[in-house]
Structure formats: structure tokens, C-alpha cells
N, C-alpha and C positions, 0 to 999 in steps of 0.2 A: 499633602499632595503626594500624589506614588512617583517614582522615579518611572522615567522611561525606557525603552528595551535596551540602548546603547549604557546605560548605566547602570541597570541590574546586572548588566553581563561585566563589567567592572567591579563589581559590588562580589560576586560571584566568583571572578578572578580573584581580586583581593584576596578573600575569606580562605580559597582554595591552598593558596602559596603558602598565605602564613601559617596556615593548618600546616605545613608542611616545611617551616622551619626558611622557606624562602624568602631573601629579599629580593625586592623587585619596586626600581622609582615608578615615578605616576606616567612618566613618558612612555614607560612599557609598558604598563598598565594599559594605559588607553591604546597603546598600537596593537595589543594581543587583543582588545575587544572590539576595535575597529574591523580587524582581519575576521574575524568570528561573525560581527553584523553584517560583516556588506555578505560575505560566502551564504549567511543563512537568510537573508532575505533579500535576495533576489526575486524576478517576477513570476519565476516556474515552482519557486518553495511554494507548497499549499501545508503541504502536516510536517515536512521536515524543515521546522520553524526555529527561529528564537524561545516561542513557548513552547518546544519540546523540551530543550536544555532544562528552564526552567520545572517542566515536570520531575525531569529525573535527578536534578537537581539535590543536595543534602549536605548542607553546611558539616556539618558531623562526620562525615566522611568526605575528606579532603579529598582523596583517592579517586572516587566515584565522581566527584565533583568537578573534577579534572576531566575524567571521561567526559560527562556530558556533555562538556565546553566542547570538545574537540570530535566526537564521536561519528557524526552526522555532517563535519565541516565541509568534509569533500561531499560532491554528490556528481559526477564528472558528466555518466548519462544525460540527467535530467538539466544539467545545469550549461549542460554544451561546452565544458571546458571548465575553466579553472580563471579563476579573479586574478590582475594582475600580481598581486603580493602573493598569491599562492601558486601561482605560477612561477614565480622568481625564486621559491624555493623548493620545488619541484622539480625543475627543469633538469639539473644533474643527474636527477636518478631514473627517468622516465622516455621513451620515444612515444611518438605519437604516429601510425599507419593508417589511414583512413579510417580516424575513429576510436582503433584499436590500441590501446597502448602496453606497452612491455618493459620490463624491469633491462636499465642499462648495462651491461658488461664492462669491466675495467675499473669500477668504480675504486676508491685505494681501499685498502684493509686499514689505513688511518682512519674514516669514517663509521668510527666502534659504533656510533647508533645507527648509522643505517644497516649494518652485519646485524646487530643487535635486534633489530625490528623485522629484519627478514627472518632471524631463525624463532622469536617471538610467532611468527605464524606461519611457519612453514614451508618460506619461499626461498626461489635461487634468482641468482641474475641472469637476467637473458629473458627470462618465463613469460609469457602473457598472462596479461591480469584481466580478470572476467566479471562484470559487475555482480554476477549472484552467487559467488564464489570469495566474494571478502577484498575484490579491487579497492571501495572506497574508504574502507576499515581500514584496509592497510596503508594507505592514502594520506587519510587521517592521523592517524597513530605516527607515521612519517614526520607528515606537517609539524604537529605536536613536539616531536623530538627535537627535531631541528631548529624549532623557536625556542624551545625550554633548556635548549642545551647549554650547563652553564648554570642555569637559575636553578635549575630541580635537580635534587642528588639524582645520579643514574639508576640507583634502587628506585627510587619512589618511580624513574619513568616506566622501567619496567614493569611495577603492578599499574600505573594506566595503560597502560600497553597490552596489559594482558585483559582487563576491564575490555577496551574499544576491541581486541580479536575475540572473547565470548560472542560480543555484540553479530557477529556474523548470524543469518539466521538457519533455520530450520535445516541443522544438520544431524544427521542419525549417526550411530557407531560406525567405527571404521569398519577396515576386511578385518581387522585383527580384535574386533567387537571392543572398542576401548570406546568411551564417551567423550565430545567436545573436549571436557571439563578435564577429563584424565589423561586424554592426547595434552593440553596447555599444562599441565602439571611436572609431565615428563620435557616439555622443551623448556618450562623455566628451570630444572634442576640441570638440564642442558648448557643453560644459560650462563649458571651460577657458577658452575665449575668451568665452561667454557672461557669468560669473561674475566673470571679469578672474583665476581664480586661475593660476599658473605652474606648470602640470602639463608637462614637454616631451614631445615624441613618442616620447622612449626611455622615458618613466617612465611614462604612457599604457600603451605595450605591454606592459609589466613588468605593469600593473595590471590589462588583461585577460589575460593569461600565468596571474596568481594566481588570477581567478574562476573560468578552465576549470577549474585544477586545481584548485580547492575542490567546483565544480559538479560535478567527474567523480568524488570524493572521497562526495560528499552520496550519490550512484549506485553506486557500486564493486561493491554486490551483483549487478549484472546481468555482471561478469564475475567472479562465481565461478566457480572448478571444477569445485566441486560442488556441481552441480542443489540437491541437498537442503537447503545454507545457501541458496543464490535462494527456495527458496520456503519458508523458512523466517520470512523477511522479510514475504512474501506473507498468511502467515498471519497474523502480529504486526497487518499492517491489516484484516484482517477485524472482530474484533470495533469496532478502533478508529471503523471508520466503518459499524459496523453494531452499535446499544447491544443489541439484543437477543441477542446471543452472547456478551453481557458475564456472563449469568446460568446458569452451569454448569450444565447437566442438564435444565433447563427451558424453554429457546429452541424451538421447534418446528419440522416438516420445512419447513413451506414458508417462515418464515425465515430458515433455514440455506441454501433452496435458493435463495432472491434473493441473500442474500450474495455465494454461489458465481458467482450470474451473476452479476452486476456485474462480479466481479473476472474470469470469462471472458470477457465483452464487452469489457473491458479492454484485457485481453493480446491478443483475436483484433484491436483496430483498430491495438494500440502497433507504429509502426514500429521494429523495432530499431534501426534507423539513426540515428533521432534518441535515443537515450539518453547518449549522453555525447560530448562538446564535443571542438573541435579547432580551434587556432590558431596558427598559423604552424610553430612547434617544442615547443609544449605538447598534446598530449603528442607523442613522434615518430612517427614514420610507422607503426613495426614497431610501436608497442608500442599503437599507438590502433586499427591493423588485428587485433589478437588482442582486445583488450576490444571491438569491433563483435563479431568472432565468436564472441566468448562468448556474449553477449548474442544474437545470433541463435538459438544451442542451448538457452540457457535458457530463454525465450520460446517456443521452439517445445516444448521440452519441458513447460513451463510450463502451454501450451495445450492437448496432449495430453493431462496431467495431471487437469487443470481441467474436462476435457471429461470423462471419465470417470469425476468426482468427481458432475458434474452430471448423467450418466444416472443413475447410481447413486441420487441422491436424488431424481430425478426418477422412478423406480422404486419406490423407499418412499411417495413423495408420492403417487402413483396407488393404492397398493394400500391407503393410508390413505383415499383418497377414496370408493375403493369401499366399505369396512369400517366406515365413522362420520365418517370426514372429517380434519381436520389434529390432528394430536398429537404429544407430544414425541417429539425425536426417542430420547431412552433409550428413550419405550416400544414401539418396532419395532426398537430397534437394539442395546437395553441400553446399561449404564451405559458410560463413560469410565474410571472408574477402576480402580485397577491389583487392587482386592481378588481373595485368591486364590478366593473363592467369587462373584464376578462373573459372571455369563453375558452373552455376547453374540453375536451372532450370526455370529462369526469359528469360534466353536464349534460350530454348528448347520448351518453349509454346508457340501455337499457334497467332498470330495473329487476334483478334475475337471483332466486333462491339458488343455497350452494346444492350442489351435487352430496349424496349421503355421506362419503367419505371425507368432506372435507370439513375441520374441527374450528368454527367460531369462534371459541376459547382460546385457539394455540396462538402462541408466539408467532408464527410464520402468516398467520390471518390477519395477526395484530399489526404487525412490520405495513403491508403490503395494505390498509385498510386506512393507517394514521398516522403511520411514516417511520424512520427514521428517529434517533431523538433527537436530531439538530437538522436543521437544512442547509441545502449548498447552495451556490450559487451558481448552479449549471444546471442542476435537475428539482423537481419537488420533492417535498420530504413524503409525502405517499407516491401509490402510485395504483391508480384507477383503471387503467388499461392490465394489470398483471393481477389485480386482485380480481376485475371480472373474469379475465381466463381462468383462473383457479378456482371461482364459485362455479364459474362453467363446466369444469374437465376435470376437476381436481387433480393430484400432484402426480399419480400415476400414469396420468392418460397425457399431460401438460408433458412431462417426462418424456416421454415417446413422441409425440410432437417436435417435442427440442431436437430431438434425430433427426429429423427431418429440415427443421431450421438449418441443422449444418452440416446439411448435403446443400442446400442452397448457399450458405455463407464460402463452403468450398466449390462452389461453381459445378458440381456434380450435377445436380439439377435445375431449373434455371426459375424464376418466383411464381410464374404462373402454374408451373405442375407443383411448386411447395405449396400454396393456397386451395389448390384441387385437392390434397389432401388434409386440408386442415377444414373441420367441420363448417359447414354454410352457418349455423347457428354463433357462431362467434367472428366468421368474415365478414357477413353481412352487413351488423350492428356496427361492428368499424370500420367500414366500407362507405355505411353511411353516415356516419359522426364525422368522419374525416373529409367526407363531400363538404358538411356542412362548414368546416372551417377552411377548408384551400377551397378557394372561388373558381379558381383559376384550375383547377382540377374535379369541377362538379360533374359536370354531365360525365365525366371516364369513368368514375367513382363511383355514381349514381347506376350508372350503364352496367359496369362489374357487376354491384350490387344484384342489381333484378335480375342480371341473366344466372347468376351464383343462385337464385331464387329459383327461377323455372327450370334449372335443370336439379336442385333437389326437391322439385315439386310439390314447393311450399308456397305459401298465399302471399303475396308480397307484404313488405316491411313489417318488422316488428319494433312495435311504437316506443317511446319512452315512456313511463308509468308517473 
């Protein structure tokens, strides 16, 4: 029989410490993985799990192993706070402002790890900590120290320390064009002669050597293969850092449709370049130049994707405004679930060959045609309503439409003139699909519909095939 999450993550512990020369009783054992299960699953963790740990996970490297225990503990944002035991050790070095929390002043210069872990990533006291800026890393790496303090020689916490601050993500050169990797090089030798500890220059490079490959480890989704595991990932944080697609079938379009932005605003600023770490021979040349260009395709495709996800509910969102205003999104779209007497609106849309420009074959046809390669549990793993606009408009013309979505999403213009500019040939058809599943919004629906008809002086409805 397999053990279960609360004893892997023991099992895990264990392997890590003695890799590392540490003893440690079973009492502490179980309270360091206690603190680790309750912080990582929680009801808002969706992808920052217990099986992430486990992924990045590597008995062989006691180091990295440590990281991944601890790397993801804190999650302050999403988690609304902090578990009572992580808050009890937290508490000395942290204020809390409406939300906002900042590094404490006064704390003693007796507290060699918390000096230590601040200059590990480049902090002072007093500072506010910003979660896309390395709050919960450092957070993290905190917590760590301060439980481990004692059990784990102070070198070995330094190279996890330096593991969980690679972990920060998608950062480019500085002003003084140095790399993550080579900025963390120069504060550990900071460190070493700061501290008086005997870290040498070969054990130093060994020691950022281990963070890239953790860091680029923690990342690895952005060179997958296949699109559909990247954004399979994507998915897993949506509801995480959006609680209202936590509640299946009841979330609403215009919820759904901020989700969505966020997560395209995202991807449209993420530089691929900056996704995963390189340092000297970590990883080599060929093999860091193919994980860039993964992460280029998937990001672009990503974008594409994402983009076409957002006219599409920017679409429903308009014809809901006109009709009564925001509502679930099952009742324009039908349910999610897989029942064979389900309807939805993948059944009620027309029948329609792609426009010349748009490629049958590609990936981004594929995605939006037959899904995802996993499903969630707040949206379907295709997605029928974003594949017909793309057979409709194709991605150029979808593209420029998305402008126009969000001038409406920003209140610029209001949904009836975004709909006056989005073609009758694909308002219509969901106009009238979506009559056909909100009862209770038929005749508005219906009514759009045909008059969207007599003013592009088209013959009413176009049937389903």
C-alpha cells in the first residue's frame, strides 16, 4: 500500500536531514511535517500542493530536498494569512498593515539567521515585502531557518536559502546587467566572509550550481512539449488566486472573465527570457537554449490561447449585459459536467468551415478543439465557444476584436456598442444558443438576435447543421 501525503512528507524529511549529517527524533519529525501539511493544503492550494514538493523532490540531493519542503510553505496572498504555528514563528520579524506586511526594525543582531536571510536576498528591516518580488520565498526560507535552527549546520541552511531565493520567478539582469544567479553568488560570498562561516569559492559555485537547477526545476512546465501540460498548469492557478472559481457552476461571466485577464495580462508582459536560470555550466548551453525556446512557443501560444478564451467571455459578458446583466456562467453556457443529458452550447452552435488563415494542424486549433490535457474543475477541458470564433475570424481579426473587449472590460465603452462591433455572423449564433439554455433570458436573447439580423440585412437565423 503507498503511504499517504502526511507520511511521504516525513519520509522526505527524514531522508533530507540524514543526507545532511542531521539528527533529528520522530517528535520533530512529525511536527516539521505537520507544519508543512496543514500550510500546503489548505482549501485555496489548487497547484501549490503537497504534490508539488513531491515533484521537485530528490532524495540525492539532500539540499534541493530541503527546498522543496519548505519553498512554497508560505503562500500569505492566497492563503489569507499564515497557520497558527507559522504564525508563532513569524510574528517577531513581520508587521501586518492592511494586508500589507513589512520587515520589523529593532530586531537583535543576536538573530544570526534572520541578518543571514535577509542579506541571502537582499533585504533590510523596515522594507515592505511584495508578493511578486520574493515576499513568500523569503517567508519561507525564514520559517525554515528558524525551525531548522540547531538541527542543520548553518552552511547547509545557507545553500537552502539560496535554493528557495533562485526560486523567485521571472527576473531579468539588473541595472548593472549581472544575472539572478550572479547577483546570489556575490551575497553568498558576502555571507561567508560577513558571517566568518568557511563556505570556499568552489563550494559557493556548487551552491548556486544547485539553486539554478532547483529554480529551473520549480519552472520546468514552461518547457514542456506539450502546450496542453503548460497550460494545464495555468489552469490549476486560476481558481488558486481567484476564490470565486473555487465554487463549481456558480462563479459568474464577469468573474470568470477578470480571472482570464489577469492571467493574459500575465503572459502578454512575461518575458520568456526570464523564465529559467543559467549559470556558468548549470544548465549547458544546448540544453538551456531549447528550454528558452520552449518557453517562447508556449507563452506565445499560451497568449493566443488566452486571448481567445477572453473574446469569447467577453462575448457572453456583453450579451449578458444586454439581456439582464452578469450571471452564471452555466446559465449562457450550460453546465460543465460530463452528464449524458447535459446541454451546452457546443451543441447548439453552428456548424462553420475555418476562415483560410486558420491552420487545422496547429497546436493552438488543437488546444481550443479537444482541450487541455487534464480538466479542472471549474471550466471544460475544450472550449467550443473560442474554437468557433477562431474558425470564424481567425487569430488576426479575433486579435483586434480583443481591443475592443477591453475597452468594454474597462468601462470605456459599454457592451452593447462592443457587440455593434463584433461581426452579426458570430453574435447571432450565440445569441441564439444561449437563448436556448437561459429560459429565463429567451425572448431578450431571441429579440437581440433577429434585430442584430435586420440591421445586417441578413435572412434570419442560421440553423445548426
Amino acid at each position: 500500500m503507498r503511504n499517504g501525503t502526511i507520511q511521504k512528507i516525513i519520509t522526505l524529511f527524514k531522508e533530507a536531514l540524514h543526507g545532511l549529517g542531521a539528527g533529528v527524533s520522530p517528535t520533530q519529525l512529525e511536527a516539521l511535517a505537520a507544519m508543512v501539511h496543514e500550510a500546503m493544503t489548505v482549501q485555496a492550494r489548487i497547484f501549490h500542493t503537497p504534490e508539488h514538493i513531491f515533484e521537485l523532490s530528490d532524495a540525492s540531493h539532500p539540499i534541493q530536498a530541503l527546498a522543496a519542503l519548505f519553498h512554497d510553505v508560505v503562500y500569505y496572498e492566497i492563503d489569507q494569512g499564515f497557520t497558527p504555528d507559522i504564525q508563532r514563528v513569524l510574528a517577531p520579524y513581520i508587521q501586518e498593515t492592511d494586508g500589507q506586511l513589512s520587515l520589523t526594525e529593532g530586531v537583535s543582531r543576536k538573530d544570526v539567521l534572520y541578518y543571514l536571510t535577509l542579506d541571502i536576498f537582499g533585504y533590510r528591516p523596515g522594507q515592505l515585502l511584495v508578493p511578486a518580488q520574493g515576499q513568500n520565498e523569503f517567508l519561507s526560507a525564514l520559517l525554515m531557518n528558524e525551525k531548522l535552527n540547531g538541527t542543520v549546520s548553518v552552511r547547509d541552511l545557507v545553500k537552502v536559502t539560496a535554493c528557495i531565493e533562485a526560486t523567485i520567478p521571472f527576473r531579468g539582469r539588473n541595472a548593472e546587467g549581472e544575472s539572478p544567479a550572479e547577483v546570489l553568488e556575490s551575497r553568498l560570498q558576502r555571507v561567508s566572509f560577513d558571517y566568518a562561516l568557511p563556505l570556499s569559492r568552489a563550494e559557493i559555485e556548487e551552491a548556486v550550481r544547485q539553486a539554478v537547477a532547483f529554480s529551473n526545476r520549480d519552472v520546468e512546465n514552461f518547457s514542456e512539449r506539450d502546450t496542453g501540460r503548460f497550460l494545464d498548469n495555468t489552469w490549476k492557478l486560476l481558481p488558486e488566486t481567484n476564490p470565486s472559481l473555487r465554487h463549481t457552476g456558480i462563479y459568474t461571466i464577469t468573474s470568470y472573465r477578470r480571472a482570464l485577464q489577469r492571467m493574459e495580462a500575465f503572459l502578454n508582459q512575461l518575458d520568456p527570457e526570464t523564465v529559467f536560470n543559467q549559470y556558468r555550466d548549470e544548465p549547458s548551453p544546448g540544453q538551456y537554449q531549447r528550454m528558452v525556446a520552449l518557453a517562447h512557443r508556449n507563452v506565445h501560444t499560451g497568449r493566443q490561447y488566452l486571448g481567445l478564451k477572453l473574446l469569447a467571455i467577453g462575448l457572453l459578458e456583453g450579451l449578458a449585459m444586454v439581456s439582464g446583466g452578469d450571471a452564471p456562467v452555466a446559465l449562457l453556457m450550460g453546465g460543465i459536467e460530463d452528464a449524458e443529458d447535459a446541454r451546452r452550447m457546443e451543441d447548439l452552435l453552428p456548424d462553420v468551415s475555418s476562415v483560410p488563415s486558420v491552420d487545422e494542424s496547429s497546436t493552438l486549433f488543437g488546444l481550443l478543439a479537444f482541450g487541455r490535457a487534464s480538466s479542472s474543475s471549474f471550466d471544460m477541458q475544450n472550449s467550443p465557444l473560442s474554437l468557433f470564433l477562431f474558425k470564424v475570424l481567425g487569430w488576426e481579426h479575433a486579435r483586434q476584436l480583443l481591443g475592443q473587449a477591453k475597452l468594454m472590460f474597462d468601462d470605456q465603452i459599454d457592451a452593447a456598442t462592443f457587440l455593434e462591433r463584433m461581426p452579426a455572423s458570430v453574435v447571432v449564433p450565440v445569441a441564439k444558443a444561449s437563448a436556448e439554455l437561459a429560459s429565463t433570458r429567451r425572448a431578450t436573447l431571441m429579440a437581440y438576435a433577429e434585430m442584430r439580423l435586420r440591421v445586417a440585412g441578413l435572412q434570419p437565423a442560421i440553423h445548426r447543421s
